[in-house]
LUMRO-815412 format. One line per field, with one value per atom (N, C-alpha, C): x, y, z; atom name; residue number from 0; residue in three letters; chain. Coordinates in Angstrom, 3 decimals. Layout:
% LUMRO-815412
u (X	...)
v (Y	...)
w (Z	...)
atomo (CA	...)
num (NUM	...)
residuo (Ala	...)
cadena (A	...)
END
This chain:
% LUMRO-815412
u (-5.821	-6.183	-7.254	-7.908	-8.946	-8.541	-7.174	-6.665	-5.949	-6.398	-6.338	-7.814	-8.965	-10.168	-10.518	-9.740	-10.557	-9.874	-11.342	-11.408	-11.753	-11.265	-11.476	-12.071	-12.782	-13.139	-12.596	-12.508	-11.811	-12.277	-12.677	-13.434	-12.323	-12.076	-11.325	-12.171	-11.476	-11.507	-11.111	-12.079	-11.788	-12.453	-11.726	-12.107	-12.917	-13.803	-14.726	-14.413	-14.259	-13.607	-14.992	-16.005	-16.566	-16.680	-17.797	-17.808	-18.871	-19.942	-20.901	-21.220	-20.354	-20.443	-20.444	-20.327	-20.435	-19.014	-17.995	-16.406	-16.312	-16.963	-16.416	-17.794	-18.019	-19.037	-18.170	-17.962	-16.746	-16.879	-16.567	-16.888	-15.295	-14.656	-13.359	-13.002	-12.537	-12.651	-10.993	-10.370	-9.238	-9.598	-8.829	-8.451	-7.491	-7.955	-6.680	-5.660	-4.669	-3.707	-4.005	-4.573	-4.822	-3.967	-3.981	-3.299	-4.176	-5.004	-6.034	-4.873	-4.601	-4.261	-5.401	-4.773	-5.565	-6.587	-7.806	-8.419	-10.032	-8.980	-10.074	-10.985	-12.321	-13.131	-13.589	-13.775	-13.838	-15.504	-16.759	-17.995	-17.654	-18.010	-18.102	-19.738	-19.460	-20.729	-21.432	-22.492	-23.015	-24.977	-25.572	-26.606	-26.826	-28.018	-27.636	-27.154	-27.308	-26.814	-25.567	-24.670	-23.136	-23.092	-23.457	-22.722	-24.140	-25.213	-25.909	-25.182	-25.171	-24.778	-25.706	-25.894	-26.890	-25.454	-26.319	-25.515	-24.648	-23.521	-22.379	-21.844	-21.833	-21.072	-20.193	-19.048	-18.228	-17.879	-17.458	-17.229	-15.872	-16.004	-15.089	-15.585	-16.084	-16.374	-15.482	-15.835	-15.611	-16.254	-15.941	-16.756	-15.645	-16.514	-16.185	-16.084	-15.288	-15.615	-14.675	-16.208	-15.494	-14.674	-13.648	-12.992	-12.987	-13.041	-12.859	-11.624	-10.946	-9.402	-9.719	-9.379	-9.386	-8.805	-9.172	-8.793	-7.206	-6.591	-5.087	-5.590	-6.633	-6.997	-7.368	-8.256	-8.746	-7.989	-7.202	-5.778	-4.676	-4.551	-3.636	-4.760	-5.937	-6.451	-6.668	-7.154	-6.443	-5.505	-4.024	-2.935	-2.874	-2.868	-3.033	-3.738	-5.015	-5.659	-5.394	-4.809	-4.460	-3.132	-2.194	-1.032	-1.469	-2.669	-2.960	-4.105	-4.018	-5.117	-6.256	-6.945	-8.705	-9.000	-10.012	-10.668	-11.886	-12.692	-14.175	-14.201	-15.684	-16.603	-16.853	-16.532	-16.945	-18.223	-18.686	-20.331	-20.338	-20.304	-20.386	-22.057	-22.266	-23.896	-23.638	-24.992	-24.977	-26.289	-27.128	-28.626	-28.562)
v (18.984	17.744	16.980	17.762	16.903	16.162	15.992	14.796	13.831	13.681	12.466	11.715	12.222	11.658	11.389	12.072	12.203	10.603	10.557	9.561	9.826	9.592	9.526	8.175	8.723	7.646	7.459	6.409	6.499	5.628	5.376	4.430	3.630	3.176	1.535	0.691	0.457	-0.693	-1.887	-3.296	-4.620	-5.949	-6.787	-8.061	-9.207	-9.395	-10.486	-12.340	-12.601	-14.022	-15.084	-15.789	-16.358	-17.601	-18.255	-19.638	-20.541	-20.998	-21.678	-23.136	-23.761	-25.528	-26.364	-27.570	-28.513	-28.146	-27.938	-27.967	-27.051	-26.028	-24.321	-23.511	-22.210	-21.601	-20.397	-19.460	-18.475	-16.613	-15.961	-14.698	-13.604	-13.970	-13.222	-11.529	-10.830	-9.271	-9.243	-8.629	-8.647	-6.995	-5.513	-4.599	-4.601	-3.398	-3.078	-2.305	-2.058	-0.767	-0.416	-0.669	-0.631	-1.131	-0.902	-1.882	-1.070	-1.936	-1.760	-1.912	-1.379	-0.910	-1.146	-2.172	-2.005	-0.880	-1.498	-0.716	-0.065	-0.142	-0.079	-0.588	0.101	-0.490	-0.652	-2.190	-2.011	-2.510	-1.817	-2.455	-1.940	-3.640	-3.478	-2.687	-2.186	-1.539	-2.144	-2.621	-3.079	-3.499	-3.798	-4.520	-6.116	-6.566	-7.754	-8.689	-8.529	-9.313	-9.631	-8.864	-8.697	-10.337	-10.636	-11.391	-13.111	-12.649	-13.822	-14.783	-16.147	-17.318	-18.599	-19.746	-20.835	-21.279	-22.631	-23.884	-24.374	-24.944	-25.036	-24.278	-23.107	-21.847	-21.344	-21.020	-20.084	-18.889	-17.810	-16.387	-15.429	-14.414	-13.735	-12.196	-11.261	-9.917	-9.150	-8.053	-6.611	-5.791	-5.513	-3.808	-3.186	-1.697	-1.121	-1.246	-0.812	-0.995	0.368	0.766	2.295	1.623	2.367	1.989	3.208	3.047	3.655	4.067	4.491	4.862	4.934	4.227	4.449	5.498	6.104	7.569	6.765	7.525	7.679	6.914	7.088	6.701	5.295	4.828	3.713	2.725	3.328	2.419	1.596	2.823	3.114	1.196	1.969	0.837	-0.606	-0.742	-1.849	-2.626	-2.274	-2.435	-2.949	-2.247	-2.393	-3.968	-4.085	-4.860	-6.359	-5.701	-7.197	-7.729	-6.495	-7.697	-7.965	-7.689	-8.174	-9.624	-9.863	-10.994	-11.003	-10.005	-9.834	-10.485	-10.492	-11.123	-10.626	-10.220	-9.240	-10.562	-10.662	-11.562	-10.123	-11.011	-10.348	-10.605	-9.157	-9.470	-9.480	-10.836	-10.944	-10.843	-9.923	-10.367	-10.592	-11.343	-11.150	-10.729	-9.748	-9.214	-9.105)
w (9.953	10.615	9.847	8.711	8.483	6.837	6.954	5.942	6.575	7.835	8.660	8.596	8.392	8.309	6.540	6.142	4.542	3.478	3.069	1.807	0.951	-0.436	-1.963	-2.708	-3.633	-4.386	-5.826	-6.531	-7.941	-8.449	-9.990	-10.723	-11.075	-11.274	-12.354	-12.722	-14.209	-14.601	-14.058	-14.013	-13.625	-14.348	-14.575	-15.131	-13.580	-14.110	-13.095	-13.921	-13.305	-13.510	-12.824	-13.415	-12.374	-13.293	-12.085	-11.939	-11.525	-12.015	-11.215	-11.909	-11.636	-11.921	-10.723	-10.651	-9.548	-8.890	-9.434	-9.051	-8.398	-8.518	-8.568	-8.010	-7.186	-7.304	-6.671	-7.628	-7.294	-8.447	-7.472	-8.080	-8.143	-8.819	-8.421	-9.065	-8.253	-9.324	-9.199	-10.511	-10.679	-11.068	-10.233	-10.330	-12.040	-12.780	-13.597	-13.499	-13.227	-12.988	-11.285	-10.397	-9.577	-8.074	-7.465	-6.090	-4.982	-4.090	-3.158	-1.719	-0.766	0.468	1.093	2.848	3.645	4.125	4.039	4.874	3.384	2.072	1.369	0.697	0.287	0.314	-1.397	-2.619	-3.604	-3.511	-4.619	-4.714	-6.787	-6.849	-8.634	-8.879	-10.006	-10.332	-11.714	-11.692	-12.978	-12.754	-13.636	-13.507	-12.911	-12.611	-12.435	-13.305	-14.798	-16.037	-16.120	-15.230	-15.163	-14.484	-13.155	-12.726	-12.866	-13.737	-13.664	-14.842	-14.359	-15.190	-14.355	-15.928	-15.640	-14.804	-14.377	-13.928	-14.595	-14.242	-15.217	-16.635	-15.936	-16.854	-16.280	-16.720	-16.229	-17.203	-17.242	-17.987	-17.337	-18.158	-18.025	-18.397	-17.489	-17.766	-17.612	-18.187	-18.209	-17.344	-16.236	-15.505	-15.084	-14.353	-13.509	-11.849	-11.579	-9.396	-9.635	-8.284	-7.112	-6.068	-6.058	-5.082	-4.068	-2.815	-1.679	-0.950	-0.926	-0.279	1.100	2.212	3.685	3.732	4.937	5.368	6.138	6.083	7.897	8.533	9.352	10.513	10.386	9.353	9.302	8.507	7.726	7.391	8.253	9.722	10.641	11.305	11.415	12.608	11.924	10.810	9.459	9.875	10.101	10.139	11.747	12.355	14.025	14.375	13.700	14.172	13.279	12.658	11.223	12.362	13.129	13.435	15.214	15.183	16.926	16.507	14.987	14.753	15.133	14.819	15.008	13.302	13.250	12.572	12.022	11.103	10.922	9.644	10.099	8.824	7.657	6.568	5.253	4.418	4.305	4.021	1.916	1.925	0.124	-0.448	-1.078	-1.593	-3.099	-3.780	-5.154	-5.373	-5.757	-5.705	-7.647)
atomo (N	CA	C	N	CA	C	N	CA	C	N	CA	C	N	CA	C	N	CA	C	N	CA	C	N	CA	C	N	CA	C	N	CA	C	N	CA	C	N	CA	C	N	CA	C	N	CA	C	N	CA	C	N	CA	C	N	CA	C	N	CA	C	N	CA	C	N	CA	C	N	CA	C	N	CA	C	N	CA	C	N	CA	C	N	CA	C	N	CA	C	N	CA	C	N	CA	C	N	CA	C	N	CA	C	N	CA	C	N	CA	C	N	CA	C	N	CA	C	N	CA	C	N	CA	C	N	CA	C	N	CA	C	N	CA	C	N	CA	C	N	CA	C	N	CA	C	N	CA	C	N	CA	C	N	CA	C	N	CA	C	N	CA	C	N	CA	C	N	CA	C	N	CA	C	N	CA	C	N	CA	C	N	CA	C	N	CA	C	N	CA	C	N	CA	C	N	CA	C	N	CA	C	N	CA	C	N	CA	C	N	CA	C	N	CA	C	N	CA	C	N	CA	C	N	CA	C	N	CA	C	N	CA	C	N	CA	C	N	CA	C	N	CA	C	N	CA	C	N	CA	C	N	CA	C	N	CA	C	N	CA	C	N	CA	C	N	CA	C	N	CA	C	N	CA	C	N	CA	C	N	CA	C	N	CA	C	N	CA	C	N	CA	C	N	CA	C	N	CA	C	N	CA	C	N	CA	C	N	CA	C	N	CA	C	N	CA	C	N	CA	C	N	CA	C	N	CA	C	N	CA	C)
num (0	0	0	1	1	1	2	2	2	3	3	3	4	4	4	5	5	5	6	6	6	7	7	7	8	8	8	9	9	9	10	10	10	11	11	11	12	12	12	13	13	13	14	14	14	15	15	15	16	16	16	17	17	17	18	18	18	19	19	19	20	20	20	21	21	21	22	22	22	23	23	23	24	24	24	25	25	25	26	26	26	27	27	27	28	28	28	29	29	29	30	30	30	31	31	31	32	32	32	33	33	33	34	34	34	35	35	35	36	36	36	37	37	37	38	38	38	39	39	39	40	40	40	41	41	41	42	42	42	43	43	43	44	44	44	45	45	45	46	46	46	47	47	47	48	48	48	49	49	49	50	50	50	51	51	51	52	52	52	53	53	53	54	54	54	55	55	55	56	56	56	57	57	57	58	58	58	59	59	59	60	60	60	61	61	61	62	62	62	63	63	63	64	64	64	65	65	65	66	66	66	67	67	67	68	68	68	69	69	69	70	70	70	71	71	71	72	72	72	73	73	73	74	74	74	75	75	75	76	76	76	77	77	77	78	78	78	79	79	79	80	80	80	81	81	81	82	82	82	83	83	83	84	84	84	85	85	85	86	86	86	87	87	87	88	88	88	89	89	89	90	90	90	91	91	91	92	92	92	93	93	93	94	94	94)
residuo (Unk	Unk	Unk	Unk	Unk	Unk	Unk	Unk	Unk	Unk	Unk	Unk	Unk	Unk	Unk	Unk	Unk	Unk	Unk	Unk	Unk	Unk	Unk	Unk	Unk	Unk	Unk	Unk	Unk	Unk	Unk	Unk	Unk	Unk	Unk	Unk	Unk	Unk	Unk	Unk	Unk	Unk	Unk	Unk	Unk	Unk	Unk	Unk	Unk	Unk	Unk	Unk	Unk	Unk	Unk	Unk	Unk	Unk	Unk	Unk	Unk	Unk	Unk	Unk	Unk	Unk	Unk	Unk	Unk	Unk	Unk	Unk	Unk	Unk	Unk	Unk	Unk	Unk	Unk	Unk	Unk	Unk	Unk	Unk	Unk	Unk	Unk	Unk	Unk	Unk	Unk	Unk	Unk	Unk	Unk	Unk	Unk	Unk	Unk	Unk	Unk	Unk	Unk	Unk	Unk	Unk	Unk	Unk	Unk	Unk	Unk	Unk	Unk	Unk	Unk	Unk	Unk	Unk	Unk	Unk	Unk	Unk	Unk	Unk	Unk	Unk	Unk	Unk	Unk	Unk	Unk	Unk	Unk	Unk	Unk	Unk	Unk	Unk	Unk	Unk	Unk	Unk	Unk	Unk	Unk	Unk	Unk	Unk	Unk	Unk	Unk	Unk	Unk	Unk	Unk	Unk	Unk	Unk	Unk	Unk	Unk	Unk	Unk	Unk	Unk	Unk	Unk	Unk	Unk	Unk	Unk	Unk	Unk	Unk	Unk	Unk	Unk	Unk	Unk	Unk	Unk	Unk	Unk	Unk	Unk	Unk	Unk	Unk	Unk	Unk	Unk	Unk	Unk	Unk	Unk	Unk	Unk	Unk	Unk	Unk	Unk	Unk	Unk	Unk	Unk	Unk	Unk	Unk	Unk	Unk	Unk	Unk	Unk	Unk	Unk	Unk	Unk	Unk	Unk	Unk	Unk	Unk	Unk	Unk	Unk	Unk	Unk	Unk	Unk	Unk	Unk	Unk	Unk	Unk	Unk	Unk	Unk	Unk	Unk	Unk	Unk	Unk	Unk	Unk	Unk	Unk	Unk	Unk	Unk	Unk	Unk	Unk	Unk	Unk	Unk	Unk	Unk	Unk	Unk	Unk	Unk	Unk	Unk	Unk	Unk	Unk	Unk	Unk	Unk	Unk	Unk	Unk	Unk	Unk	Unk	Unk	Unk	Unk	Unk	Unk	Unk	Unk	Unk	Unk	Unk)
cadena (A	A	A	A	A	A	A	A	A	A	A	A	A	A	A	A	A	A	A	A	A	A	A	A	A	A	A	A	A	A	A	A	A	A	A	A	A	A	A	A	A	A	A	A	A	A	A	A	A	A	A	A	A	A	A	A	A	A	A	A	A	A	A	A	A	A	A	A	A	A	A	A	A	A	A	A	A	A	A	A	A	A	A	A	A	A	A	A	A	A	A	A	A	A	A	A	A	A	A	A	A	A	A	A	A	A	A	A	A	A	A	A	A	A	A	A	A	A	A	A	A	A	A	A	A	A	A	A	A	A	A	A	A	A	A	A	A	A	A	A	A	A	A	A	A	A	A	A	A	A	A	A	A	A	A	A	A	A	A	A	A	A	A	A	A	A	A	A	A	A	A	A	A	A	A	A	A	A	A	A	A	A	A	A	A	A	A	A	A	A	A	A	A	A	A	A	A	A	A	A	A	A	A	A	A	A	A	A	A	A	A	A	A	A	A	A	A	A	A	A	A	A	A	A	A	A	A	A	A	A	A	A	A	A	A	A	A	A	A	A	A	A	A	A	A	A	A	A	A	A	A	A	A	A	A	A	A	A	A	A	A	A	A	A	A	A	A	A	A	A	A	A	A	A	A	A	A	A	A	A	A	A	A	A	A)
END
């Protein structure tokens, strides 16, 4: 029963795509080889140098992100609650 609760973690590689001009103010992570399933959870890993840019710059990095695998259960409730249309605010930081 207790690979109904259990989660894994796995490193990948990902390209960061960003953006901070008048047009645009945007942080995008593109997984490599990867495909993320409801319910899991990706945090890129780097210094702050990774994602700082002046005013009207845009770039293209290289990192890593852990990815989180939802357990059964929290995949199961993922799914459930995505087709009854709930809704959860997403907490974005940049530190």
């Amino acid at each position: 029963m207790i690979w109904f609760f259990w989660r894994r973690t796995e490193t990948v590689p990902c390209r960061l795509d960003l953006e901070r001009t008048h047009e645009h103010f945007h942080a995008h992570v593109e997984l490599m080889e990867f495909f993320p399933e409801p319910g899991d959870s990706v945090r890129v890993e780097g210094d702050g140098d990774l994602v700082r840019l002046e005013y009207g710059e845009a770039a293209q990095r290289e990192a890593h992100a852990v990815v989180t695998r939802a357990s059964r259960l929290r995949r199961w409730w993922t799914r459930f609650t995505g087709r009854l249309e709930f809704y959860e605010l997403y907490e974005v930081g940049f530190e």
